[in-house]
C-alpha positions, 0 to 999 in steps of 0.5 A, spaced: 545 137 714 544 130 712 536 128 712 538 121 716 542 125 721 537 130 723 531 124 723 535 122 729 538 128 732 530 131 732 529 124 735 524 122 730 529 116 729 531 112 735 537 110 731 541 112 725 541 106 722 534 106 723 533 113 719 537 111 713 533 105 713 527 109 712 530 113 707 532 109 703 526 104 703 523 111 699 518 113 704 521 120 706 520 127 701 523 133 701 519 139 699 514 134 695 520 130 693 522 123 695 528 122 698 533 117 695 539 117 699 540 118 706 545 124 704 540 128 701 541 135 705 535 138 710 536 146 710 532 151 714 525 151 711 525 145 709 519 140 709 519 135 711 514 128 709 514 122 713 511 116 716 511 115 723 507 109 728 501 108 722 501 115 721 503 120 715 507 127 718 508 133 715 514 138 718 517 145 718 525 145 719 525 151 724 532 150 725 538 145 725 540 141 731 548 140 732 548 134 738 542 129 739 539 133 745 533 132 750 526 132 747 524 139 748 530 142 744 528 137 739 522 139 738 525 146 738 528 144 731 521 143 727 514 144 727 508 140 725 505 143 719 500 137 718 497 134 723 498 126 723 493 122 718 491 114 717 497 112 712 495 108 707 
């Protein structure tokens, strides 16, 4: 699944768009690798590093949504690794 899909489908991105704008600005990674393309694809396993409302999060992908469903469903999908810190 693309990495741009699965940030809004988990409802970590209130839009697509907004995903693909956050993605491309270089600010996500991928199993500690910086994403450069909103193609880039997301398997289970896969963490996930983001900045969220001021703060850096880590994420284990536990599975693969295929609909962008209710919160509960998406919080299913993934677990915090990495409890959020100040970014700098």
């Amino acid at each position: 699944m693309r990495i741009d899909r699965f940030l809004f489908f988990v409802r970590l991105a209130r839009s697509r768009t907004l995903a693909q704008a956050i993605v491309a600005e270089g600010r996500v990674r991928l199993d500690g690798k910086r994403v450069a393309k909103p193609s880039e694809e997301v398997r289970v396993g896969s963490a996930i590093t983001f900045p969220a409302r001021g703060e850096i999060r880590v994420l284990k992908v536990l599975a693969l949504p295929h609909r962008r469903g209710p919160p509960t469903e998406a919080r299913a999908c993934y677990e915090v690794i990495d409890e959020a810190r100040p970014a700098t």
